[in-house]
TILUMVO-853280 format. One record per residue: x, y, z negated of N, C-alpha, C, CB in turn; residue in one letter; residue number from 1. Coordinates in pm, whole numbers, m for minus. Each point is the difference from the previous one (the first is absolute). Glycine has a CB too. Example, Ala and Ser with C-alpha at 12.3 -4.5 7.8 and 13.67 -1.06 7.14 Angstrom:
// residues 2
<rec <1319 m569 m780> <m89 119 0> <90 120 0> <m189 m117 m125> 'A' 1>
<rec <154 222 197> <82 119 m6> <m77 109 m73> <118 m63 215> 'S' 2>
***
This chain:
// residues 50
<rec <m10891 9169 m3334> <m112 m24 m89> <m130 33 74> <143 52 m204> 'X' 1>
<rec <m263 m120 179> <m114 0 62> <m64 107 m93> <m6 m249 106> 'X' 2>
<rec <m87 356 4> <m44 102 m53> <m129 m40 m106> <98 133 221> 'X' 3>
<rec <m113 m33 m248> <m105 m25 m153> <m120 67 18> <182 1 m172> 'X' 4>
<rec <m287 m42 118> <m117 34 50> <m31 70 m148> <m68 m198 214> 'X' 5>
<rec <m3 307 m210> <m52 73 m152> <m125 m16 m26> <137 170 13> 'X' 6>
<rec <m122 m242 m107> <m232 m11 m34> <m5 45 m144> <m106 m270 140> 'X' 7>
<rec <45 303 m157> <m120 63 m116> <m48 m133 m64> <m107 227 143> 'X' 8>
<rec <156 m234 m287> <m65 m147 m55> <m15 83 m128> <122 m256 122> 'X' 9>
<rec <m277 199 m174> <m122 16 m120> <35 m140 m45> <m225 169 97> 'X' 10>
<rec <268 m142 m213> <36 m109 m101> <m33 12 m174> <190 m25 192> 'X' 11>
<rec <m248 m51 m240> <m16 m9 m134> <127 78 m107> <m138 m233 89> 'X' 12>
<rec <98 292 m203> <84 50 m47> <78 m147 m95> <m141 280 25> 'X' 13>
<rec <99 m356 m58> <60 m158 m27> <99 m71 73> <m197 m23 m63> 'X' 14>
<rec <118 12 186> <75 m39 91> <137 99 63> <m235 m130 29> 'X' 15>
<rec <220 228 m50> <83 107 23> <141 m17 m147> <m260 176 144> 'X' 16>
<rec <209 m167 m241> <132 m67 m111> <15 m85 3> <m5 82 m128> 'X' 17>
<rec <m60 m181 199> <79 m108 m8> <75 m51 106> <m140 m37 m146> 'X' 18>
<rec <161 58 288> <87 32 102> <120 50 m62> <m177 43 157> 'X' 19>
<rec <104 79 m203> <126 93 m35> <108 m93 m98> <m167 244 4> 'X' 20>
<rec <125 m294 m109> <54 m88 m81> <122 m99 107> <m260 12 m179> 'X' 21>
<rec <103 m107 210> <125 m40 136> <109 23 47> <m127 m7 47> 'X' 22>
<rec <118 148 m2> <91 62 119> <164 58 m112> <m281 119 211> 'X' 23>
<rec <251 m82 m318> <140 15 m110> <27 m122 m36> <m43 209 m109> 'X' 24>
<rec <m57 m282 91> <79 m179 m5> <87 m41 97> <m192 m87 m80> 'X' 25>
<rec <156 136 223> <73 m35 95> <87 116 74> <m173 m181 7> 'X' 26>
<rec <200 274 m66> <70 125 33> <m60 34 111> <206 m37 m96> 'X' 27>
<rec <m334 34 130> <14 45 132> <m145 144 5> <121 m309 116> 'X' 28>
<rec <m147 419 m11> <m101 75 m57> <m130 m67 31> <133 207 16> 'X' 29>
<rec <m267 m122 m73> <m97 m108 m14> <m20 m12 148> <m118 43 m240> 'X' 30>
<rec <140 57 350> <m20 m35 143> <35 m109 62> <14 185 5> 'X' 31>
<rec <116 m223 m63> <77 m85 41> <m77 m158 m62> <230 206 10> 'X' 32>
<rec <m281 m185 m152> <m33 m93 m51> <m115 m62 65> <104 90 m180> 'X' 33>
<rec <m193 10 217> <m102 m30 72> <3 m96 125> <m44 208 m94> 'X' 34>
<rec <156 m122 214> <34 m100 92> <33 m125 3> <33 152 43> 'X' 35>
<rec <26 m177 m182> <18 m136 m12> <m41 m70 m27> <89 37 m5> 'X' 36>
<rec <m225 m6 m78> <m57 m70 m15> <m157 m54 98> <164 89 m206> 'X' 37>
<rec <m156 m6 281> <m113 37 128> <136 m89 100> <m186 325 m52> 'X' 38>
<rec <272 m358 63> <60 m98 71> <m1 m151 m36> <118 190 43> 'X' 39>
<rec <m75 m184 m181> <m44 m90 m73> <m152 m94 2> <167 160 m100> 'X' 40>
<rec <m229 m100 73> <m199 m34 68> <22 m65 139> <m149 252 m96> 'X' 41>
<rec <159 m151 187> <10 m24 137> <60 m162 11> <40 283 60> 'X' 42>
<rec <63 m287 m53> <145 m123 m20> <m132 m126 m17> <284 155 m187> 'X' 43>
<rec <m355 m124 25> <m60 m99 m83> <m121 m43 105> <70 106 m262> 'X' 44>
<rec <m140 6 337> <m120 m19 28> <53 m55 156> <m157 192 m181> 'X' 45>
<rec <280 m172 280> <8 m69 94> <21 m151 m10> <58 206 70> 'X' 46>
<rec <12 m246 m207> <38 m104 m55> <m142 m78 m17> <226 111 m109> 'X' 47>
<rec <m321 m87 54> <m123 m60 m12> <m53 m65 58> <m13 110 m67> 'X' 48>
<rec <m46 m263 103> <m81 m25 148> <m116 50 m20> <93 m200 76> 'X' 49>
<rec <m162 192 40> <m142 42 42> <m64 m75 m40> <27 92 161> 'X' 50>
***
């Protein structure tokens, strides 16, 4: 497994339940939820043309 980098993220308390929501929808914790969806973006935004 590729090592993990630790950051400090300031997030809305909204946006914060509603991840969370997310992340028991998808069994997974909200850390996890996060990554996926910050992969997810990424994926979308290489997909995009210029």
């Amino acid at each position: 497994m590729s090592e993990r980098k630790a950051y400090p993220l300031r997030i809305s308390e909204e946006l914060w339940k509603e991840i969370q929501r997310l992340a028991a929808a998808d069994m997974r914790s909200v850390n996890a939820q996060i990554e996926v969806l910050l992969r997810e973006a990424v994926e979308r935004r290489k997909k995009k043309p210029s």
